[in-house]
PDB file of the backbone (N, CA, C, O) and the ligand in Angstrom, with CONECT records:
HET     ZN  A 101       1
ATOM      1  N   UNK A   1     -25.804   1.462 -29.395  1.00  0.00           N
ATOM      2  CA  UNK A   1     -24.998   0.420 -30.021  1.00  0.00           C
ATOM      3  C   UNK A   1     -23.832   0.000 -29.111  1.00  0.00           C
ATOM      4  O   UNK A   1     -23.274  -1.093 -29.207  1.00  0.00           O
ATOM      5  N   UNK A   2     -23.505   0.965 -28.210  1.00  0.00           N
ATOM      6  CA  UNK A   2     -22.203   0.707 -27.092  1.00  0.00           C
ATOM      7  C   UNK A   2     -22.686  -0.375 -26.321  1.00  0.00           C
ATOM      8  O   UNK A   2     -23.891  -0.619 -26.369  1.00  0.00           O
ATOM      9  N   UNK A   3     -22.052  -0.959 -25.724  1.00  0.00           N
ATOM     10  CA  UNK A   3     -22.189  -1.856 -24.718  1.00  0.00           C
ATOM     11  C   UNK A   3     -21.843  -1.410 -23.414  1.00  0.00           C
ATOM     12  O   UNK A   3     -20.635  -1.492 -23.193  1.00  0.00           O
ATOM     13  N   UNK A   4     -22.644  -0.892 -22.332  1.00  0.00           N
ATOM     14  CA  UNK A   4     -21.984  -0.627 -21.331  1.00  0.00           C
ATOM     15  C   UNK A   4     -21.065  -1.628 -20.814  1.00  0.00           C
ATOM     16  O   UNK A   4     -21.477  -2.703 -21.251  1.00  0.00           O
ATOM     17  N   UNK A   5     -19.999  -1.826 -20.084  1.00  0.00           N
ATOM     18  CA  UNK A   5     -19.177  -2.904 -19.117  1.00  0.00           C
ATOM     19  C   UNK A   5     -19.749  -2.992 -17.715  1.00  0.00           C
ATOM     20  O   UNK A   5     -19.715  -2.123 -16.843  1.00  0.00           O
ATOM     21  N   UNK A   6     -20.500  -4.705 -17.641  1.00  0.00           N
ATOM     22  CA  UNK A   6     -21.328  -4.407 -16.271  1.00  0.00           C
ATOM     23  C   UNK A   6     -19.853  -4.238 -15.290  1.00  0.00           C
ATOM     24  O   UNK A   6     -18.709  -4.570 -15.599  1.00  0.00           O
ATOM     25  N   UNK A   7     -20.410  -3.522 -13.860  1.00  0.00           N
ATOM     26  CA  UNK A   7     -19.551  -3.411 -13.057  1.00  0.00           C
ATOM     27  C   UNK A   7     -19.176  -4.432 -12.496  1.00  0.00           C
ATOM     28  O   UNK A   7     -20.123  -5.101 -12.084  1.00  0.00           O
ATOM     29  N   UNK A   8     -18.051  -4.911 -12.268  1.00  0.00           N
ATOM     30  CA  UNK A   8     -17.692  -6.175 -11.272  1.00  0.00           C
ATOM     31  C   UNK A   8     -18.430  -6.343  -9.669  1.00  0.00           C
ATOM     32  O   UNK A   8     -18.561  -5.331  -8.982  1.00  0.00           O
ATOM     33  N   UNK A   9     -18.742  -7.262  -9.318  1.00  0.00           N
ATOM     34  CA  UNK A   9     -19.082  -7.593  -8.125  1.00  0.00           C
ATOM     35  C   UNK A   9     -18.399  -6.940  -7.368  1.00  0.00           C
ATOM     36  O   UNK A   9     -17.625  -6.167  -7.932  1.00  0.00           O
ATOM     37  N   UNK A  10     -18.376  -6.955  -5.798  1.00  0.00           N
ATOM     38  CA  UNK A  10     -17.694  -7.082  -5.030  1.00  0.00           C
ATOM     39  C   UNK A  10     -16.668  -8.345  -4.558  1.00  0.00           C
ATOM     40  O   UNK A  10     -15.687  -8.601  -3.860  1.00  0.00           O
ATOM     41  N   UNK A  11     -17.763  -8.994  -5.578  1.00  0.00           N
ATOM     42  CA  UNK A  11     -17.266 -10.474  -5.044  1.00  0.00           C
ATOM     43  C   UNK A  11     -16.226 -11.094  -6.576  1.00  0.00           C
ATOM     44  O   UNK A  11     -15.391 -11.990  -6.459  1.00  0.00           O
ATOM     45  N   UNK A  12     -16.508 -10.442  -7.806  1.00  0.00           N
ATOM     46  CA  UNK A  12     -15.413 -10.477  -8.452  1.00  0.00           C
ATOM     47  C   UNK A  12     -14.428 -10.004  -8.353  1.00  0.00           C
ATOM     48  O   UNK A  12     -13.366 -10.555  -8.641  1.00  0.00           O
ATOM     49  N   UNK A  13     -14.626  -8.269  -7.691  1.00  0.00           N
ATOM     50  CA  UNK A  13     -13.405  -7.555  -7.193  1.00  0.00           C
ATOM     51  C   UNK A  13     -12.333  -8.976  -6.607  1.00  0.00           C
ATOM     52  O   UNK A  13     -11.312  -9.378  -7.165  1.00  0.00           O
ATOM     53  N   UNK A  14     -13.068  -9.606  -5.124  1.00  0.00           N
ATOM     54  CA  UNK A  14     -12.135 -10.287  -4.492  1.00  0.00           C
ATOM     55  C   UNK A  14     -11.174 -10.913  -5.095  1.00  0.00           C
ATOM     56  O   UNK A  14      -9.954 -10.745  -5.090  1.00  0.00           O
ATOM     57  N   UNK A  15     -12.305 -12.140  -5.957  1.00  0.00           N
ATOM     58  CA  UNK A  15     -11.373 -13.280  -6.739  1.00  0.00           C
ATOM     59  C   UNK A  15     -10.558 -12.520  -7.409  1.00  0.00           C
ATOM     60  O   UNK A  15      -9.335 -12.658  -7.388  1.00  0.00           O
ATOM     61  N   UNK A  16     -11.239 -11.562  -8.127  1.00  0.00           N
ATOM     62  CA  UNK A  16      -9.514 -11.181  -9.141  1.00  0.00           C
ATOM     63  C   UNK A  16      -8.173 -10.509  -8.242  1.00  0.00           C
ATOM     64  O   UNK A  16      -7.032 -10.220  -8.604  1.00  0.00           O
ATOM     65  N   UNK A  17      -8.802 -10.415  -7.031  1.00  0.00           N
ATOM     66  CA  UNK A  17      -7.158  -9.558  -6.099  1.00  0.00           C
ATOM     67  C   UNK A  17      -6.815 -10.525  -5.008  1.00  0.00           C
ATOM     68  O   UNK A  17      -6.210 -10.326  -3.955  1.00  0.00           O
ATOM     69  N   UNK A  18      -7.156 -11.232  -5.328  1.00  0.00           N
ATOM     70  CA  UNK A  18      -6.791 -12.698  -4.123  1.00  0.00           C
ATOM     71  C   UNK A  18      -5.301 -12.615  -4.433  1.00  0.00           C
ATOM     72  O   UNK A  18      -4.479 -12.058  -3.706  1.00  0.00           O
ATOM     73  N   UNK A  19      -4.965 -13.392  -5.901  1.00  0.00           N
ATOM     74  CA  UNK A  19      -3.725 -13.741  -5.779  1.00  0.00           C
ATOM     75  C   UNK A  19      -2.433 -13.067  -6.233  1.00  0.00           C
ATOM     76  O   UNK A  19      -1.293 -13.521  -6.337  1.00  0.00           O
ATOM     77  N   UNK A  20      -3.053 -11.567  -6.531  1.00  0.00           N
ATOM     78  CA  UNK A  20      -2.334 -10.533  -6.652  1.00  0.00           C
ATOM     79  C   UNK A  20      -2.045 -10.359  -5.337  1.00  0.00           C
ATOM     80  O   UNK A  20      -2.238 -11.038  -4.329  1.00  0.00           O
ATOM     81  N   UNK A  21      -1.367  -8.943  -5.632  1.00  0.00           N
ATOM     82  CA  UNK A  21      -1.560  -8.260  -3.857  1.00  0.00           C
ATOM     83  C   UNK A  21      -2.348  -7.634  -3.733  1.00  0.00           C
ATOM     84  O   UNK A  21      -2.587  -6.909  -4.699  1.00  0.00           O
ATOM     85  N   UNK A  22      -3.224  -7.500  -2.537  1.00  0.00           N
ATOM     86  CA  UNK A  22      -4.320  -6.725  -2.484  1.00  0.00           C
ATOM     87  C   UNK A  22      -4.186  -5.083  -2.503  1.00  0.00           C
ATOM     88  O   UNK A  22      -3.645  -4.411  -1.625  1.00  0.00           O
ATOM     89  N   UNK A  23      -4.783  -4.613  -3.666  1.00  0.00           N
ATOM     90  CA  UNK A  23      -4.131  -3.124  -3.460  1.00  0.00           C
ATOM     91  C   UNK A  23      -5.373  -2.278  -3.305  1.00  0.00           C
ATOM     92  O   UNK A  23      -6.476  -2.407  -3.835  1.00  0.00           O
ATOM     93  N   UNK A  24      -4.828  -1.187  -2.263  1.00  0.00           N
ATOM     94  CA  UNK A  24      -5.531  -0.074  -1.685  1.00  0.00           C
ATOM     95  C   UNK A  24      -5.517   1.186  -2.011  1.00  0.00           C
ATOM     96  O   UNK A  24      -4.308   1.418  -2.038  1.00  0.00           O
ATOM     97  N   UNK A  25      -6.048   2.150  -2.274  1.00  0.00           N
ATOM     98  CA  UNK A  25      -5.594   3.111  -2.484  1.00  0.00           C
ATOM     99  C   UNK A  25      -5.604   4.053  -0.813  1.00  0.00           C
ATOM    100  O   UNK A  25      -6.148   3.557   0.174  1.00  0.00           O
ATOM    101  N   UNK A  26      -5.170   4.918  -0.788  1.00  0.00           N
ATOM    102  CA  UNK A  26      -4.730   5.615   0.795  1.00  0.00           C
ATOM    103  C   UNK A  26      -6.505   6.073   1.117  1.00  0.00           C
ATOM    104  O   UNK A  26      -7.191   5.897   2.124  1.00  0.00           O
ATOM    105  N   UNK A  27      -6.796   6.644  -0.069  1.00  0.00           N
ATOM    106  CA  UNK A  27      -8.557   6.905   0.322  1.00  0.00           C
ATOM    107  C   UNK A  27      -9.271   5.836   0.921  1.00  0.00           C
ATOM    108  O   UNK A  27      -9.792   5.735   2.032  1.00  0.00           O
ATOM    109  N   UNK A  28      -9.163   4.846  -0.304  1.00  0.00           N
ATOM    110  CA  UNK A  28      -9.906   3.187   0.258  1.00  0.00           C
ATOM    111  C   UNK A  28      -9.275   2.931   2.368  1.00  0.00           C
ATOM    112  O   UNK A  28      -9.889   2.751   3.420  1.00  0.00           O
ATOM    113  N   UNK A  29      -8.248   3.025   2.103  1.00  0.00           N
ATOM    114  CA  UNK A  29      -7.204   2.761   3.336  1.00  0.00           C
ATOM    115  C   UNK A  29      -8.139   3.395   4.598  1.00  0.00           C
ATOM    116  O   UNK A  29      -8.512   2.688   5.534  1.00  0.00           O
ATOM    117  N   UNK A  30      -8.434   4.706   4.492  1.00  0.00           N
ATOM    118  CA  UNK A  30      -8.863   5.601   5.341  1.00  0.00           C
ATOM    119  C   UNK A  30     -10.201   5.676   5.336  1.00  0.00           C
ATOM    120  O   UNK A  30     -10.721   5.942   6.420  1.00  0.00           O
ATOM    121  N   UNK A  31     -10.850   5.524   4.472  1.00  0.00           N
ATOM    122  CA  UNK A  31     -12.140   4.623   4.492  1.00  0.00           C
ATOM    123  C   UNK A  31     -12.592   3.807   5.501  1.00  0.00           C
ATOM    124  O   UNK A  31     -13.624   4.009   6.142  1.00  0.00           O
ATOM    125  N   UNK A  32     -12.026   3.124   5.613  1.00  0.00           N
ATOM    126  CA  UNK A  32     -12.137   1.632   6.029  1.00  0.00           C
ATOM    127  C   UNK A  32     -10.915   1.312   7.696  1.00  0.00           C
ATOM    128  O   UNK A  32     -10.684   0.255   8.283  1.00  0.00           O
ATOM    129  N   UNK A  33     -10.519   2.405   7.911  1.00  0.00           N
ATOM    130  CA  UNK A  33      -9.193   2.246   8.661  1.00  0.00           C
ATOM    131  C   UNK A  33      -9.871   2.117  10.203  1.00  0.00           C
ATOM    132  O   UNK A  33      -9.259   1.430  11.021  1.00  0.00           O
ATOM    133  N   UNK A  34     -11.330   2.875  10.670  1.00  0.00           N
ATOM    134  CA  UNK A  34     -11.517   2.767  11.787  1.00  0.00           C
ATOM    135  C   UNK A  34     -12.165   1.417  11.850  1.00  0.00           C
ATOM    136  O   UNK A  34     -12.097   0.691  12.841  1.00  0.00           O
ATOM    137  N   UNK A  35     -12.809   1.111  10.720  1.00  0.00           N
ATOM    138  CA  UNK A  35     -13.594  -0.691  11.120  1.00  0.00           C
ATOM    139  C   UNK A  35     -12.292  -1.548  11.271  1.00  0.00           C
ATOM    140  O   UNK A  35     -12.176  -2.311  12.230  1.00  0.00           O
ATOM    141  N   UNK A  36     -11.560  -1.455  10.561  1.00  0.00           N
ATOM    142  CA  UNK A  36     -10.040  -2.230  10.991  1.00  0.00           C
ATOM    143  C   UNK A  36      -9.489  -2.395  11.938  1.00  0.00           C
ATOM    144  O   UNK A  36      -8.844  -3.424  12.140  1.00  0.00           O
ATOM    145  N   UNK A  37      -9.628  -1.032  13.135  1.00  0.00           N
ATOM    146  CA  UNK A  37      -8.709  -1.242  13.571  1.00  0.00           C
ATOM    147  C   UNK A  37     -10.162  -1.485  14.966  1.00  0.00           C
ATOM    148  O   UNK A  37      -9.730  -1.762  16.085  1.00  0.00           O
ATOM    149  N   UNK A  38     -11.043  -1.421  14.883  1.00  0.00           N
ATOM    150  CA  UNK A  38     -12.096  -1.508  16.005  1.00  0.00           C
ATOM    151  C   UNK A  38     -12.510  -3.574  15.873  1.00  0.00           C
ATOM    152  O   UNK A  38     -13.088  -4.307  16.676  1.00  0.00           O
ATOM    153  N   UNK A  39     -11.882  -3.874  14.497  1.00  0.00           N
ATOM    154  CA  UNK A  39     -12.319  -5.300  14.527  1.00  0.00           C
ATOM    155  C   UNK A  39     -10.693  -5.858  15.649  1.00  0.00           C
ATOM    156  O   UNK A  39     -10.694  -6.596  16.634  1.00  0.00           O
ATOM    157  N   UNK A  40      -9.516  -5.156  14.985  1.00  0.00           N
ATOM    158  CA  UNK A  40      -8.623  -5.766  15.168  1.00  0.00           C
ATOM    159  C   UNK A  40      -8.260  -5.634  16.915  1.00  0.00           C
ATOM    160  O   UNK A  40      -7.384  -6.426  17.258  1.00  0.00           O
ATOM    161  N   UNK A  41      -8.670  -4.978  17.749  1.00  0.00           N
ATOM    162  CA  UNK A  41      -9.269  -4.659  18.801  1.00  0.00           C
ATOM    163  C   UNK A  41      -9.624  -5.599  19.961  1.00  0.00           C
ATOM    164  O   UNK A  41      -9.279  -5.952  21.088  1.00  0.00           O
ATOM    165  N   UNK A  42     -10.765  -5.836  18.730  1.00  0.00           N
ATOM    166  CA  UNK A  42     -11.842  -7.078  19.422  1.00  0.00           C
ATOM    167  C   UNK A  42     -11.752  -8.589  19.210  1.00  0.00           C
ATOM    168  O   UNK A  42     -12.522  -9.485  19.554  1.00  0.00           O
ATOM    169  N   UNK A  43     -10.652  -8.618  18.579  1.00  0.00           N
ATOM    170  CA  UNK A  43      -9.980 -10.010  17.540  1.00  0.00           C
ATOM    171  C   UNK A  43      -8.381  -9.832  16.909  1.00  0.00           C
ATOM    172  O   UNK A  43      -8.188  -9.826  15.693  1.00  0.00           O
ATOM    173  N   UNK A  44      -7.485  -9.715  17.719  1.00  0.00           N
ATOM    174  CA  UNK A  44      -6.321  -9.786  17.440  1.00  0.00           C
ATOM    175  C   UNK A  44      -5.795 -10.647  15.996  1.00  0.00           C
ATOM    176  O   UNK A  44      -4.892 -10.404  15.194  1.00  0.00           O
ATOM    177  N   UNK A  45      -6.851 -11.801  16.088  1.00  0.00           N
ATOM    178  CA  UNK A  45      -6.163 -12.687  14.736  1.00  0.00           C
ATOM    179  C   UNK A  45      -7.485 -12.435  13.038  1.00  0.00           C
ATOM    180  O   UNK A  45      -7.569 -13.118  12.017  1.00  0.00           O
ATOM    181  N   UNK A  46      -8.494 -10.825  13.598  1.00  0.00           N
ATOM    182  CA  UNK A  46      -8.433 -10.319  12.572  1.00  0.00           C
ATOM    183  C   UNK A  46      -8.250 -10.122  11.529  1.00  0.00           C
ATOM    184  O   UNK A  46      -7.762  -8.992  11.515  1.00  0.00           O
ATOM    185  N   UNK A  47      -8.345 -10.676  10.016  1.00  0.00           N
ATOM    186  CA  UNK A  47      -7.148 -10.380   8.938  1.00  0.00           C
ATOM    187  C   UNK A  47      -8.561  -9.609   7.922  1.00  0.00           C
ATOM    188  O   UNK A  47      -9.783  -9.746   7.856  1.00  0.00           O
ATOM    189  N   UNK A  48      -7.499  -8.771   7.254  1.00  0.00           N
ATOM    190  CA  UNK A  48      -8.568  -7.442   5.792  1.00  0.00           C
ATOM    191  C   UNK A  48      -6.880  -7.507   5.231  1.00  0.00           C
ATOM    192  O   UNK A  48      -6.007  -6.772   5.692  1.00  0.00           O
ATOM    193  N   UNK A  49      -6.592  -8.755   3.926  1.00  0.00           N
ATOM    194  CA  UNK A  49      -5.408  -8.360   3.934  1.00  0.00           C
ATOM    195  C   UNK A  49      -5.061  -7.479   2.725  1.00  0.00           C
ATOM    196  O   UNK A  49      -4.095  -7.461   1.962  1.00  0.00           O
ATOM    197  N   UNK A  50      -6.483  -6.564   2.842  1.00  0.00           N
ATOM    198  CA  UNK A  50      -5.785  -5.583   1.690  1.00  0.00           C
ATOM    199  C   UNK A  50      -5.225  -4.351   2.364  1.00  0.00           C
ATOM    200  O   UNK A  50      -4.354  -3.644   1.858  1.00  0.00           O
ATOM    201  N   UNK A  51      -5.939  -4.088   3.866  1.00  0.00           N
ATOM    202  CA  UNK A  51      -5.185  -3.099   4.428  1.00  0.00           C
ATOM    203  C   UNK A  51      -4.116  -3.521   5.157  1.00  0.00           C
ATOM    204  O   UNK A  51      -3.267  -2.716   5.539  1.00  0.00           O
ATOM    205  N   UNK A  52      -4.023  -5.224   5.509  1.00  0.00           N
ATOM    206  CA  UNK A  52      -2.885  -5.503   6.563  1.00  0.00           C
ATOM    207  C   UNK A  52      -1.688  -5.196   5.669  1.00  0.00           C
ATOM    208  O   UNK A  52      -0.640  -4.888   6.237  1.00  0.00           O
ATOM    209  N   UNK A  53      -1.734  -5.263   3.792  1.00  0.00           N
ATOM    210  CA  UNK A  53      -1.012  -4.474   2.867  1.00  0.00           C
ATOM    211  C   UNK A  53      -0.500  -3.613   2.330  1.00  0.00           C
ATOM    212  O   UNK A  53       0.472  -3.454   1.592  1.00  0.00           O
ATOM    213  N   UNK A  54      -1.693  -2.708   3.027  1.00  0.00           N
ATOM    214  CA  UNK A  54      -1.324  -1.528   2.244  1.00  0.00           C
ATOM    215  C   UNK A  54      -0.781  -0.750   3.774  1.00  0.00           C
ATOM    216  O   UNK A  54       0.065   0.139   3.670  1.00  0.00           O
ATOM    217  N   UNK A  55      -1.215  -1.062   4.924  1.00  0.00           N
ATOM    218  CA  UNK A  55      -0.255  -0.465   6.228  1.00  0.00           C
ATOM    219  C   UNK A  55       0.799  -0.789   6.252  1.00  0.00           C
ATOM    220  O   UNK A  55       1.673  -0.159   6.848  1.00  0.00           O
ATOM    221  N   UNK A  56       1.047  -2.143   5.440  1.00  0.00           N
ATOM    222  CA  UNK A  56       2.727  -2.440   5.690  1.00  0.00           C
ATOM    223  C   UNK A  56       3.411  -1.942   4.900  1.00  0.00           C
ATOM    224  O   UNK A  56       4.592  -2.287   4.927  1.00  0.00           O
ATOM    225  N   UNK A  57       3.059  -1.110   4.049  1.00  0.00           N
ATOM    226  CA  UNK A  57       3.714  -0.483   2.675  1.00  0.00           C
ATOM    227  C   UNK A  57       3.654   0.820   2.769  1.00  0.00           C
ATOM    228  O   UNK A  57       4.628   1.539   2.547  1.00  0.00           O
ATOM    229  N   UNK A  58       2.441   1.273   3.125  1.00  0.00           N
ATOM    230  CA  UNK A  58       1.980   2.945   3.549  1.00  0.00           C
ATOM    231  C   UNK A  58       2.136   3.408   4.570  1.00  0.00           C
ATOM    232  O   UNK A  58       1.169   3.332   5.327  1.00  0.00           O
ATOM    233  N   UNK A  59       3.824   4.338   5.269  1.00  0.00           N
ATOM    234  CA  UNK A  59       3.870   4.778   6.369  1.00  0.00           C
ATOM    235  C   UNK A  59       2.446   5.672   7.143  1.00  0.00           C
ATOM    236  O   UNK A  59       1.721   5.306   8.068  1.00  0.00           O
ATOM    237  N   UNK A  60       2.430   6.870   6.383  1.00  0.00           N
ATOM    238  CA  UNK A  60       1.271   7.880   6.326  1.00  0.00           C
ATOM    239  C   UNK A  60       0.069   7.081   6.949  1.00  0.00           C
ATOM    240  O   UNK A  60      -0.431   7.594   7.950  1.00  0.00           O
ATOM    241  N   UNK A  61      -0.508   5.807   6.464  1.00  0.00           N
ATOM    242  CA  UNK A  61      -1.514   5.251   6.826  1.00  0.00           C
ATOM    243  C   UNK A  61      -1.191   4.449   7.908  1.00  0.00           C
ATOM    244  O   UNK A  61      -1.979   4.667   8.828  1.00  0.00           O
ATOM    245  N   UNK A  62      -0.356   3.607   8.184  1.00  0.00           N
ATOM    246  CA  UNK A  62      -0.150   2.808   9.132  1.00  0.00           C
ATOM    247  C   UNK A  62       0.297   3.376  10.409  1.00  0.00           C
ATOM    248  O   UNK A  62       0.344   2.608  11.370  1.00  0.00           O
ATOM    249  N   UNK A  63       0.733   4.972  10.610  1.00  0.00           N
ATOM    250  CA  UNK A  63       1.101   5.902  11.462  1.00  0.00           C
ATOM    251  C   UNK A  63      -0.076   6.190  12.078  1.00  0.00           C
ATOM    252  O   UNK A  63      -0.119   6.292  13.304  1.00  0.00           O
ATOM    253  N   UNK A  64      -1.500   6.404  11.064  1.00  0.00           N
ATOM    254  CA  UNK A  64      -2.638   6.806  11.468  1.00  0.00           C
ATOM    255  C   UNK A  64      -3.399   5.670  11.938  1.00  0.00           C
ATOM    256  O   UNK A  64      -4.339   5.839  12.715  1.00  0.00           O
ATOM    257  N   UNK A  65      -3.073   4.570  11.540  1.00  0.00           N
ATOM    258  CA  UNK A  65      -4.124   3.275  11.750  1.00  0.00           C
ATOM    259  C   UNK A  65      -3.412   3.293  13.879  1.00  0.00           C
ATOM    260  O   UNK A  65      -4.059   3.258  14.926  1.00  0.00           O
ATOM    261  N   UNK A  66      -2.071   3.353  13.649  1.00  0.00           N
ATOM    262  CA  UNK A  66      -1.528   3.256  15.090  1.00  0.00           C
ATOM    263  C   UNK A  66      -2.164   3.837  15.811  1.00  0.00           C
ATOM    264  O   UNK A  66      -2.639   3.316  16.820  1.00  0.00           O
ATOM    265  N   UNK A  67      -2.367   5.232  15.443  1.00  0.00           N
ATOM    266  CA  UNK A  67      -2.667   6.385  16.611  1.00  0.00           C
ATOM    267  C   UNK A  67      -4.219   6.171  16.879  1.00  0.00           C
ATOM    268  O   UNK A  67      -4.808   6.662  17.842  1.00  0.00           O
ATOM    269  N   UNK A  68      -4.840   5.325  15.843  1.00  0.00           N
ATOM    270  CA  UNK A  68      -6.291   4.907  15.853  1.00  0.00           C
ATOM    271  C   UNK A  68      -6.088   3.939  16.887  1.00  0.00           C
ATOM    272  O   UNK A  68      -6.777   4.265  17.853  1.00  0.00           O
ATOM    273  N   UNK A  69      -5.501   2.985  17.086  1.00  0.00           N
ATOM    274  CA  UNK A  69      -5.456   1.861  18.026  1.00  0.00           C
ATOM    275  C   UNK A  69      -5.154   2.042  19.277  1.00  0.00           C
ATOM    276  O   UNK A  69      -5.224   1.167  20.140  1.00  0.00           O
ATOM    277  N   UNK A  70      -4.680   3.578  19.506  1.00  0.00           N
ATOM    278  CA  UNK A  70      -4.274   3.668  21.065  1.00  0.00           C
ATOM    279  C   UNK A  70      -5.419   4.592  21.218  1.00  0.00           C
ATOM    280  O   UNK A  70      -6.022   4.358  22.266  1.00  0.00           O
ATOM    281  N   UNK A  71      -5.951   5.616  20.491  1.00  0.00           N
ATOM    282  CA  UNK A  71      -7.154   6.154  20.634  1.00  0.00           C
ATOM    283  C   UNK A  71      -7.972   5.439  21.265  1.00  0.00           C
ATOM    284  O   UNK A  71      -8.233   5.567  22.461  1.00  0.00           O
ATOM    285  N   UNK A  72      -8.394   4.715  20.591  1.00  0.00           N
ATOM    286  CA  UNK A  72     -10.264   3.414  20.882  1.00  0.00           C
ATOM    287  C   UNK A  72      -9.757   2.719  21.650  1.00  0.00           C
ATOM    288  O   UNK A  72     -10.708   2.222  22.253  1.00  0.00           O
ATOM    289  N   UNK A  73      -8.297   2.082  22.311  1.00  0.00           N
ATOM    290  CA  UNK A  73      -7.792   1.121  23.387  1.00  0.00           C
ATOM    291  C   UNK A  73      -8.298   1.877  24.474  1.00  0.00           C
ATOM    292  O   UNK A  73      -9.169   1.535  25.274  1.00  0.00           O
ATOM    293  N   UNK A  74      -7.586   3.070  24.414  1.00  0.00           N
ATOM    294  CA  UNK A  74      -7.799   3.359  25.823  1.00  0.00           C
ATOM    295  C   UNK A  74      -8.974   4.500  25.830  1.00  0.00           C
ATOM    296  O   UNK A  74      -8.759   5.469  26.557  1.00  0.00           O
ATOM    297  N   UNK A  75     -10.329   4.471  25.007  1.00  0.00           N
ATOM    298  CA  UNK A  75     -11.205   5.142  25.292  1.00  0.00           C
ATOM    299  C   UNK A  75     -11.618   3.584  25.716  1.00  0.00           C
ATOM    300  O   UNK A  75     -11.411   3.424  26.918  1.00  0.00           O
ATOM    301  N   UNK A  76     -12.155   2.364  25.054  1.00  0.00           N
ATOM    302  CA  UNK A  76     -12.743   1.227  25.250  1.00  0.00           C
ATOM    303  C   UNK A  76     -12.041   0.693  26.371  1.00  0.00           C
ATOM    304  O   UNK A  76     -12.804  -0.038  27.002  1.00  0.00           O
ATOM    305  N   UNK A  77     -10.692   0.766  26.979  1.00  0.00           N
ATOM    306  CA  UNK A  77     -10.214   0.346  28.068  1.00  0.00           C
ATOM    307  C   UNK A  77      -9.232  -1.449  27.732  1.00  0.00           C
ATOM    308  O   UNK A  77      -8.832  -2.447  28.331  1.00  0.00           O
ATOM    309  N   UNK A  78      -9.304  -0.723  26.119  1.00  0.00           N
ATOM    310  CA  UNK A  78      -8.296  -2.223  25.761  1.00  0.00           C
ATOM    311  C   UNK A  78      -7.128  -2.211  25.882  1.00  0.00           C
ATOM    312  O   UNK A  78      -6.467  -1.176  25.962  1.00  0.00           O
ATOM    313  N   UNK A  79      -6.474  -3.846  25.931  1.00  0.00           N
ATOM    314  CA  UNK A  79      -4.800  -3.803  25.605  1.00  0.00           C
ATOM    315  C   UNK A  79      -4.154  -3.005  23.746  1.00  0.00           C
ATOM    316  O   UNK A  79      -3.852  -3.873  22.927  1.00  0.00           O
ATOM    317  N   UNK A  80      -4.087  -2.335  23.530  1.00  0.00           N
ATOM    318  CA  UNK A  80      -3.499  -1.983  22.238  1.00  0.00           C
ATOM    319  C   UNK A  80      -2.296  -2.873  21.538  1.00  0.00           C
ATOM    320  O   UNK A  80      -2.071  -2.949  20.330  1.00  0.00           O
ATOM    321  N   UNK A  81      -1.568  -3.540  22.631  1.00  0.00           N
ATOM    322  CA  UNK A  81      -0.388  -4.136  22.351  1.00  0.00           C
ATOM    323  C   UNK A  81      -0.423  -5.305  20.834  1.00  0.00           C
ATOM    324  O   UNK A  81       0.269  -5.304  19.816  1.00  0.00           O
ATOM    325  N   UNK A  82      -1.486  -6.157  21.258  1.00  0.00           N
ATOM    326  CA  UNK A  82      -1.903  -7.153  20.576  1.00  0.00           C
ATOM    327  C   UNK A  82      -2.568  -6.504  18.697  1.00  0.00           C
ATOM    328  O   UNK A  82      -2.209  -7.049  17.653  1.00  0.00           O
ATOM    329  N   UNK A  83      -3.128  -5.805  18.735  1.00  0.00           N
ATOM    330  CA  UNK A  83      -3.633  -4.752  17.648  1.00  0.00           C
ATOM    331  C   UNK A  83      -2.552  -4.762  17.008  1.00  0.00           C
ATOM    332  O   UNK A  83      -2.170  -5.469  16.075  1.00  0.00           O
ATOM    333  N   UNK A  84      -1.794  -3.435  17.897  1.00  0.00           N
ATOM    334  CA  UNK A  84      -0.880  -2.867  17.164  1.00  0.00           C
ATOM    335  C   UNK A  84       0.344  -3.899  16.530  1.00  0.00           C
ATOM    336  O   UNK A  84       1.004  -3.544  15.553  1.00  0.00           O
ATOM    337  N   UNK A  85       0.522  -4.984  17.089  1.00  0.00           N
ATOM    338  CA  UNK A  85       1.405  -5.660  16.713  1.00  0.00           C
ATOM    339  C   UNK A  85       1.020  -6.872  14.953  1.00  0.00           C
ATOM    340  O   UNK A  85       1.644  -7.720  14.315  1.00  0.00           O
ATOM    341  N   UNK A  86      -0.259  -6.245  14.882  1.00  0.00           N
ATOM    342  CA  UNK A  86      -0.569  -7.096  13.578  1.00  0.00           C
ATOM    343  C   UNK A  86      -0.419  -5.892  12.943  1.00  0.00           C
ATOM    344  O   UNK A  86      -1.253  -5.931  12.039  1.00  0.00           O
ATOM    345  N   UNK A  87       0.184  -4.798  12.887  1.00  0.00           N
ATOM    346  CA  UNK A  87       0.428  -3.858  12.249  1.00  0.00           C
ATOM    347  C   UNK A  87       2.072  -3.519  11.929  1.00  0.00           C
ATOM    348  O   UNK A  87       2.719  -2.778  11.188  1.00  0.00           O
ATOM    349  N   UNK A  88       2.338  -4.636  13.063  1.00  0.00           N
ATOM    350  CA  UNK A  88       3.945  -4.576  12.779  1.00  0.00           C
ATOM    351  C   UNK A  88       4.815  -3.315  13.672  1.00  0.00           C
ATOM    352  O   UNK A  88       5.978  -2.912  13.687  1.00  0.00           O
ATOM    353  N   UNK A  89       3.599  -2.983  14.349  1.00  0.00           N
ATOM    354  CA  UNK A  89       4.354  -1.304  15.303  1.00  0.00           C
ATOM    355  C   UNK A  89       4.000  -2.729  16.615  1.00  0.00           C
ATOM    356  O   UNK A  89       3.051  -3.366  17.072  1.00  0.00           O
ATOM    357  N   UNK A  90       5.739  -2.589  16.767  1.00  0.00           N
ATOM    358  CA  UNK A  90       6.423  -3.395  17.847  1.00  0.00           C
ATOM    359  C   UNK A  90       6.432  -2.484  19.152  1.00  0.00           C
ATOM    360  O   UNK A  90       6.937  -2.903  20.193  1.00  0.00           O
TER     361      UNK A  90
HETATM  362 ZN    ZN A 101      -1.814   4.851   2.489  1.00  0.00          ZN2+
END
């Protein structure tokens, strides 16, 4: 007689957190933190702005997303500068 609640899309997820702020949890964050920072890498103007959110809010994560960006720079032989600076680490 219950009705299950179908699960939201992925793609409803979006629309409904568009015009909120996109929120992350530190798991989701770290999840997802090495494709971030391997896109942001390869594409400086990059944007995921639920983590470009939740790094600007979450020291803990955005400390680790850093140390990720000088990691893969200089194993891949990239500039880090450009990366790291959409992260706001000047
Ligand atoms: Zn976090």
């Amino acid at each position: 007689m219950s009705q299950a609640h179908p699960p939201l899309s992925a793609q409803a997820t979006r629309r409904l957190t568009r015009d909120t702020e996109p929120y992350l949890s530190c798991d989701d964050c770290f999840d997802q933190v090495d494709g971030y920072v391997e896109a942001l890498l390869a594409d400086p103007d990059h944007d995921l702005p639920a983590m470009r959110t939740h790094l600007a809010g979450c020291t803990a994560c955005a400390e680790e997303a850093r140390s990720l960006i000088m990691l893969v720079a200089e194993q891949d032989g990239l500039d880090p500068a450009s990366a790291g600076r959409r992260l706001g680490a000047e």
